[in-house]
Backbone bond lengths (Angstrom), bond angles and torsions (degrees), N, CA, C in turn:
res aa  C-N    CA-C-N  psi(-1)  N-CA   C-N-CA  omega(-1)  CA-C   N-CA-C  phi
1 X - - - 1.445 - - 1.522 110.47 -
2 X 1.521 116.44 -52.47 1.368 102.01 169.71 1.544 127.38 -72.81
3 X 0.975 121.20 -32.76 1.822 121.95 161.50 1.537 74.90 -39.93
4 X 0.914 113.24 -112.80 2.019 125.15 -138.87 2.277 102.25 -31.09
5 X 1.216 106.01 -39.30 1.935 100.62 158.89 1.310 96.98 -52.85
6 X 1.187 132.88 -55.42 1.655 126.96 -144.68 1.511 100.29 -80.75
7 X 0.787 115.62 -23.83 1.739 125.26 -174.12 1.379 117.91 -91.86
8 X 1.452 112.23 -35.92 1.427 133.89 172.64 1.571 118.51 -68.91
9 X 1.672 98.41 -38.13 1.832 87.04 172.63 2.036 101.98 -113.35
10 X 1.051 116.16 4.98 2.001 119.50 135.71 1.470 108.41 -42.93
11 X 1.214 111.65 -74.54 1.638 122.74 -169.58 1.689 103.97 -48.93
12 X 1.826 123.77 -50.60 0.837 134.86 -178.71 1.244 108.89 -41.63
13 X 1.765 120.93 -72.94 1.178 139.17 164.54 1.564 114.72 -21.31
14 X 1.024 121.23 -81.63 1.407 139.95 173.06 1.489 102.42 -26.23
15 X 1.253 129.83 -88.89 1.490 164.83 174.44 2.246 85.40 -25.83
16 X 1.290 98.25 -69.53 1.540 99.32 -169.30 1.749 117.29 -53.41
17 X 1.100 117.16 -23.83 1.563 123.51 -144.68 2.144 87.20 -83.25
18 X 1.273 96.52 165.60 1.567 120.42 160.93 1.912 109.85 -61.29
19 X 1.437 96.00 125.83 1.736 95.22 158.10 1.795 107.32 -48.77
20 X 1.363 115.73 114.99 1.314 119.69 161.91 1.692 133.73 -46.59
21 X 1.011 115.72 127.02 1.381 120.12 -169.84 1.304 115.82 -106.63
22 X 1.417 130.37 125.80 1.270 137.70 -175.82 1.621 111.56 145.10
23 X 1.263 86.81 -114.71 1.688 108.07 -171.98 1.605 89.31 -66.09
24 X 1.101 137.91 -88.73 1.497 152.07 -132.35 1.721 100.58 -89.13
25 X 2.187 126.68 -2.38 1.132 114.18 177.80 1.759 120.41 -61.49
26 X 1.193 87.30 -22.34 1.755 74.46 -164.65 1.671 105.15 -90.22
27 X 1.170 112.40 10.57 1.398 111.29 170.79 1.975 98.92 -84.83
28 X 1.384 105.01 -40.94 1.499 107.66 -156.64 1.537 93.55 -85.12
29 X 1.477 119.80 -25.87 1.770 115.32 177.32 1.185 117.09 -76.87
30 X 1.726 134.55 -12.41 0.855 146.97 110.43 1.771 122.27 8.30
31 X 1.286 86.53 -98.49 1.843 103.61 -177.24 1.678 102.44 -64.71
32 X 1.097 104.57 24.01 2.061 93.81 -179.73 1.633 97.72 -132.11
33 X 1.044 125.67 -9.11 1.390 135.39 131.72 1.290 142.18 7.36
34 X 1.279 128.23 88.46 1.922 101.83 -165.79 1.413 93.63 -63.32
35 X 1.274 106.80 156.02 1.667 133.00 163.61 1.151 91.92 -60.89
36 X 1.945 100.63 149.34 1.449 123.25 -175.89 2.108 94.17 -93.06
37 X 1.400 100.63 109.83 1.423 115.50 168.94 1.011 114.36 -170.92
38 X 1.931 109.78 -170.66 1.220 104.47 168.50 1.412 124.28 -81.94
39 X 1.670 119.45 179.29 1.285 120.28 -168.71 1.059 101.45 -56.11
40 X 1.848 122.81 153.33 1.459 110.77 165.28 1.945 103.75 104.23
41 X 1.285 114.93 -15.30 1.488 103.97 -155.96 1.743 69.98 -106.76
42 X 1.649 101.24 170.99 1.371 134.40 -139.57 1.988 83.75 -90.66
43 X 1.680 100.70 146.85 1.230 101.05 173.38 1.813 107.68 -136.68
44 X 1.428 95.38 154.65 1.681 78.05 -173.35 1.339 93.35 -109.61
45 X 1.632 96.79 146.51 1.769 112.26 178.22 1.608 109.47 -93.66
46 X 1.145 115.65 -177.18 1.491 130.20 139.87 1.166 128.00 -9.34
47 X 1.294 112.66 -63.36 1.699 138.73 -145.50 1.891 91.61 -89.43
48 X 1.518 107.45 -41.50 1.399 118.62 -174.06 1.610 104.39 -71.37
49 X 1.528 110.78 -40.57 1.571 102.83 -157.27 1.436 102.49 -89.04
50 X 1.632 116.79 144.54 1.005 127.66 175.71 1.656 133.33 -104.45
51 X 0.654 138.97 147.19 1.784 126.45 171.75 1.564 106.84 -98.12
52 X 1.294 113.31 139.45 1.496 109.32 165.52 1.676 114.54 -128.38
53 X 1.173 127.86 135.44 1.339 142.76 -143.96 1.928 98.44 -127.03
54 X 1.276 91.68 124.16 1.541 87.11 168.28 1.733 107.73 -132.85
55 X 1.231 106.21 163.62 1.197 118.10 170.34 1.979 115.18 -117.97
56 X 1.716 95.75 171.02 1.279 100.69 -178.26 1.563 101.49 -66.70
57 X 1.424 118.26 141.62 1.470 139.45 169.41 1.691 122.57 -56.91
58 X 1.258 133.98 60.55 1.218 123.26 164.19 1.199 131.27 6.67
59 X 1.511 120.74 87.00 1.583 122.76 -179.48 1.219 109.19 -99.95
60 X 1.332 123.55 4.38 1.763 103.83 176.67 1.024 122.80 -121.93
61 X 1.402 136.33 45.15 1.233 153.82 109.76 1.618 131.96 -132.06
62 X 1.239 112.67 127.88 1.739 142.29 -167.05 1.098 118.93 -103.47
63 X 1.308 140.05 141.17 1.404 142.76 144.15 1.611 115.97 -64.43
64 X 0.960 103.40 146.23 1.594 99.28 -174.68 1.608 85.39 -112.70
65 X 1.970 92.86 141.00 1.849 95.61 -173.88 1.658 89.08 -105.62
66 X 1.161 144.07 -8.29 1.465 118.37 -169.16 1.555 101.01 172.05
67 X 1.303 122.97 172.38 1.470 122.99 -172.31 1.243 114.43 -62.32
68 X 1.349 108.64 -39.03 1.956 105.77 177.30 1.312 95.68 -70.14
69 X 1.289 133.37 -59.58 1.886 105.83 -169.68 1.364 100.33 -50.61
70 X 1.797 132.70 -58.79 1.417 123.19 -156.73 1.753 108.60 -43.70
71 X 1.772 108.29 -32.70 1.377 102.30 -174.67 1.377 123.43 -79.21
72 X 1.365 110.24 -19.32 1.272 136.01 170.51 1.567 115.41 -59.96
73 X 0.963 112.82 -56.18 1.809 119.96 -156.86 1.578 89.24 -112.70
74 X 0.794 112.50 -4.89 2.186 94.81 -176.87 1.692 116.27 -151.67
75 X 1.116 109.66 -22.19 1.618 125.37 155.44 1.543 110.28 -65.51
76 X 1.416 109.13 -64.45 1.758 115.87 -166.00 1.704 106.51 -95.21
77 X 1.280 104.65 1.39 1.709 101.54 172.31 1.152 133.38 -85.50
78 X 1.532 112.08 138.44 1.741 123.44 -127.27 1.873 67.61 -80.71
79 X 1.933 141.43 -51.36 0.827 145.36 -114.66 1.676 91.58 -108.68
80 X 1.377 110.72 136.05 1.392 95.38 172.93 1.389 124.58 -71.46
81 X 1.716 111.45 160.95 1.375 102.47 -154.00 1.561 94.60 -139.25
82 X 1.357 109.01 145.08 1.585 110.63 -170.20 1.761 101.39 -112.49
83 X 1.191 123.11 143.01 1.291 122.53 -160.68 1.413 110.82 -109.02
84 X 1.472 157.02 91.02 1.205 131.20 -169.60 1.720 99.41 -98.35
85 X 1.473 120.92 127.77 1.387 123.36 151.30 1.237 110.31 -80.55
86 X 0.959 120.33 125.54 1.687 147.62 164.92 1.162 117.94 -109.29
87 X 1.936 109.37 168.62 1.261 112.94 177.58 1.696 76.76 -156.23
88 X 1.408 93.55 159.69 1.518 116.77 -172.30 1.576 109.14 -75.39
89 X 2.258 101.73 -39.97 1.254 99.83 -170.70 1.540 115.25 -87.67
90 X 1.519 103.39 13.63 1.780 111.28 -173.95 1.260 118.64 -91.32
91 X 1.330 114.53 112.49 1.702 140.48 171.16 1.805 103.90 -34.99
92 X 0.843 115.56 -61.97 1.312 133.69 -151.02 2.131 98.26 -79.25
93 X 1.379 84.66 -54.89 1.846 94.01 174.49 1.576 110.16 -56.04
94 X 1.069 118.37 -30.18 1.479 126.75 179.70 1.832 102.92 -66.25
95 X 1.072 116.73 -52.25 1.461 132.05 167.74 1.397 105.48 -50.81
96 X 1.137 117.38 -69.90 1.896 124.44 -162.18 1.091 115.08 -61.42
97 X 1.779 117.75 -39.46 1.711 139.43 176.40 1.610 103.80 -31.90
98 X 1.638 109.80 -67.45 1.311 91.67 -164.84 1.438 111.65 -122.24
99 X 1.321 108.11 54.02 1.776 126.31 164.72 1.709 88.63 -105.13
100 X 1.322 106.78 -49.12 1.697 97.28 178.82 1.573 138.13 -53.56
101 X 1.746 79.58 -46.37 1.478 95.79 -178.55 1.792 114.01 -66.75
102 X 1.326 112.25 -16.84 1.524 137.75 -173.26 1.380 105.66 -60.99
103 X 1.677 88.37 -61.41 1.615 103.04 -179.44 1.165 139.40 -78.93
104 X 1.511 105.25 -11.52 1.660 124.32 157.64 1.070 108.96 -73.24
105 X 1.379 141.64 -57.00 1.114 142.61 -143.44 2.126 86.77 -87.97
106 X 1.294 128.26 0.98 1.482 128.36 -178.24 1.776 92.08 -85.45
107 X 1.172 101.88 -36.36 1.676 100.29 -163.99 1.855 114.72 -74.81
108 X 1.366 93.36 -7.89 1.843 91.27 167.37 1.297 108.10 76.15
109 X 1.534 128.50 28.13 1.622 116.58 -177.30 1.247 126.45 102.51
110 X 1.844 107.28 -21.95 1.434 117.95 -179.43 1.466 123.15 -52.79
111 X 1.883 106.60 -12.84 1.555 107.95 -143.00 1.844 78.47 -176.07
112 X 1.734 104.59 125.83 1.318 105.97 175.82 1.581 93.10 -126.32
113 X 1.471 110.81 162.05 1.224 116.24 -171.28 1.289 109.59 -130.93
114 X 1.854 130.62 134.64 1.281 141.39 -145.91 1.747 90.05 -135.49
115 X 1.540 82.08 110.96 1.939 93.60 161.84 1.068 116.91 -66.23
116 X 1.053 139.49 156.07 1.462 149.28 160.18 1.782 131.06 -153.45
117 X 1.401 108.49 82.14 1.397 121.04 162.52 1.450 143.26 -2.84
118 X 1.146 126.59 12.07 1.604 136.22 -143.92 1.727 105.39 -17.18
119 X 1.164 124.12 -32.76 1.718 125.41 -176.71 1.439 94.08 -83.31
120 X 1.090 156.94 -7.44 1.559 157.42 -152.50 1.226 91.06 -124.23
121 X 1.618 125.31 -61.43 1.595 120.65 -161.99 1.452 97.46 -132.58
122 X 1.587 112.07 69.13 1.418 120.58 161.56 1.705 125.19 -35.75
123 X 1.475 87.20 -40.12 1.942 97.69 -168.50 1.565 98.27 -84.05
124 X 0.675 114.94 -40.13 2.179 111.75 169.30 1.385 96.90 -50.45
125 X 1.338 129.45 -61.69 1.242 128.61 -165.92 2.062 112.82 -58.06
126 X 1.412 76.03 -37.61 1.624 65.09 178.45 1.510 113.03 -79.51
127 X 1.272 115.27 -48.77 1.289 104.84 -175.67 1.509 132.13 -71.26
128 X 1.163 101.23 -7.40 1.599 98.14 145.68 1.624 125.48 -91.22
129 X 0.805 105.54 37.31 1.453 123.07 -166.38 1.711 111.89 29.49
130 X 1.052 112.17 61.15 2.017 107.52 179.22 1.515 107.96 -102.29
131 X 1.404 123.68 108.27 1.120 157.39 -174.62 1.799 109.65 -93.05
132 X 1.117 104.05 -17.77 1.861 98.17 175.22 1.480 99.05 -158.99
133 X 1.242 105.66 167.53 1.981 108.13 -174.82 1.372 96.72 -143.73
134 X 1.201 93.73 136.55 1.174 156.22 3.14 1.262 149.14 -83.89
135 X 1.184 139.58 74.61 1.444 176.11 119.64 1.623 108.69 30.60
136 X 1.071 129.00 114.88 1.421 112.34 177.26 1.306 95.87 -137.24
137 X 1.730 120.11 132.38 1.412 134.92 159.96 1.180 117.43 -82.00
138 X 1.562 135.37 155.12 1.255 128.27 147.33 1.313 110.53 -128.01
139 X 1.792 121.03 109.43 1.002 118.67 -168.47 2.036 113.07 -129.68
140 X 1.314 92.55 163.89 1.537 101.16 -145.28 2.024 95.32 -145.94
141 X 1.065 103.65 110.00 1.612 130.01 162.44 1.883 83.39 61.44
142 X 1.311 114.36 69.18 1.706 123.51 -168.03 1.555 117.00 21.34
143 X 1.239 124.94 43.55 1.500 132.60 137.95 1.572 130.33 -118.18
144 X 1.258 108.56 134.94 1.243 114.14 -169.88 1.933 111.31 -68.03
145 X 1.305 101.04 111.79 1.619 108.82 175.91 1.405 116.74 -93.42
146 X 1.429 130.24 -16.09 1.475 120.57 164.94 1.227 107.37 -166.08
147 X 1.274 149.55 174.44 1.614 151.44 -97.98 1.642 96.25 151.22
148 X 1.201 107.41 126.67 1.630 122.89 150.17 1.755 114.56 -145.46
149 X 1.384 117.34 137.06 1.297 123.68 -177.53 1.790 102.52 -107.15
150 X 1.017 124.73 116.18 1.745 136.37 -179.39 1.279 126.36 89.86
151 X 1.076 131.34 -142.88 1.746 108.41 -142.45 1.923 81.42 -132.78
152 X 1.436 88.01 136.21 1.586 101.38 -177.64 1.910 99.33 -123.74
153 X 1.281 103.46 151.07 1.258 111.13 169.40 1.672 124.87 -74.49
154 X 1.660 114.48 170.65 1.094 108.61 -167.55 2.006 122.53 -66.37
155 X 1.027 93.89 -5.98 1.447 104.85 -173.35 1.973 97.37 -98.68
156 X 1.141 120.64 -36.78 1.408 112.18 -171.12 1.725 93.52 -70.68
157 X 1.389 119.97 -45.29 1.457 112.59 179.55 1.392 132.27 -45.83
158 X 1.422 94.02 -27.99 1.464 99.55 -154.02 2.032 92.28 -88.93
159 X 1.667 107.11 -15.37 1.505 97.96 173.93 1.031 113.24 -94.92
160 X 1.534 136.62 -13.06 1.427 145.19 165.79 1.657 89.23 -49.35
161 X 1.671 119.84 -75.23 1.252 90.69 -156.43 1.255 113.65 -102.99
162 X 1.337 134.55 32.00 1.929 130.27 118.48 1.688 113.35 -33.93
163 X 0.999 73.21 -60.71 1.916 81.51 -178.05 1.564 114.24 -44.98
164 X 1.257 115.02 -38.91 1.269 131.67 -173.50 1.654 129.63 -80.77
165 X 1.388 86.64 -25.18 1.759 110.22 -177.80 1.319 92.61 -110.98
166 X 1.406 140.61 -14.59 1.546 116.82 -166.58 1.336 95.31 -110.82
């Protein structure tokens, strides 16, 4: 429900603003253009034309959808890979999620980090043996090099994964 508010007044935003001027005008002076026809055929204004804006794509942290991706993206990855088991209904995972993701995303690529659901991917969970969540792997050429169970601060993270990259 809140994604779809957050997205709903994005779109708003977007939709409301001035055709941009500079670099990207003559794309948007372009589309404000009457259509090439005869008199009478439909023209788009202002109000119609939109801008759409993208950004770079977040590669260093993933959901893992199933055992072939987990073997795929964090088993066979050349890059070390930090594992968080989660659960949707966990207090604490809600906390740890994005101190981790914070601190991965500090390391510039050195170190990507793989969600993992424990109610979604029960059999991952077991076979890495994770018994409580929030669960964190640190794994390296697909063996597990270090393990923490509960929620660490921003400074203990950031030496977990030194440890992990060095």
């Amino acid at each position: 429900m809140a994604q779809r508010l957050l997205l709903r007044r994005f779109l708003a935003f977007v939709t409301s603003r001035k055709p941009p001027q500079g670099r990207w005008a003559p794309l948007t002076s372009r589309a404000l253009r009457p259509l090439q026809g005869s008199p009478g055929d439909a023209t788009v204004t202002a109000s119609q034309a939109r801008s759409l804006y993208t950004t770079r794509v977040c590669t260093t942290t993933f959901n893992v959808q199933d055992g072939t991706d987990f073997q795929d993206r964090v088993v066979n990855s050349e890059t070390p890979v930090v594992v968080d088991f989660h659960a949707q209904w966990c207090g604490p995972c809600k906390i740890l999620g994005p101190r981790l993701e914070k601190a991965v995303a500090k390391q510039h690529g050195k170190v990507v980090m793989a969600k993992v659901d424990i109610d979604d991917h029960t059999d991952l969970a077991i076979e890495y043996e994770v018994s409580a969540v929030p669960t964190v792997l640190a794994m390296k050429n697909g063996d597990v090099v270090d393990k923490f169970v509960g929620i660490k601060d921003e400074d203990q993270l950031e030496a977990f994964l030194k440890k992990l990259i060095g």
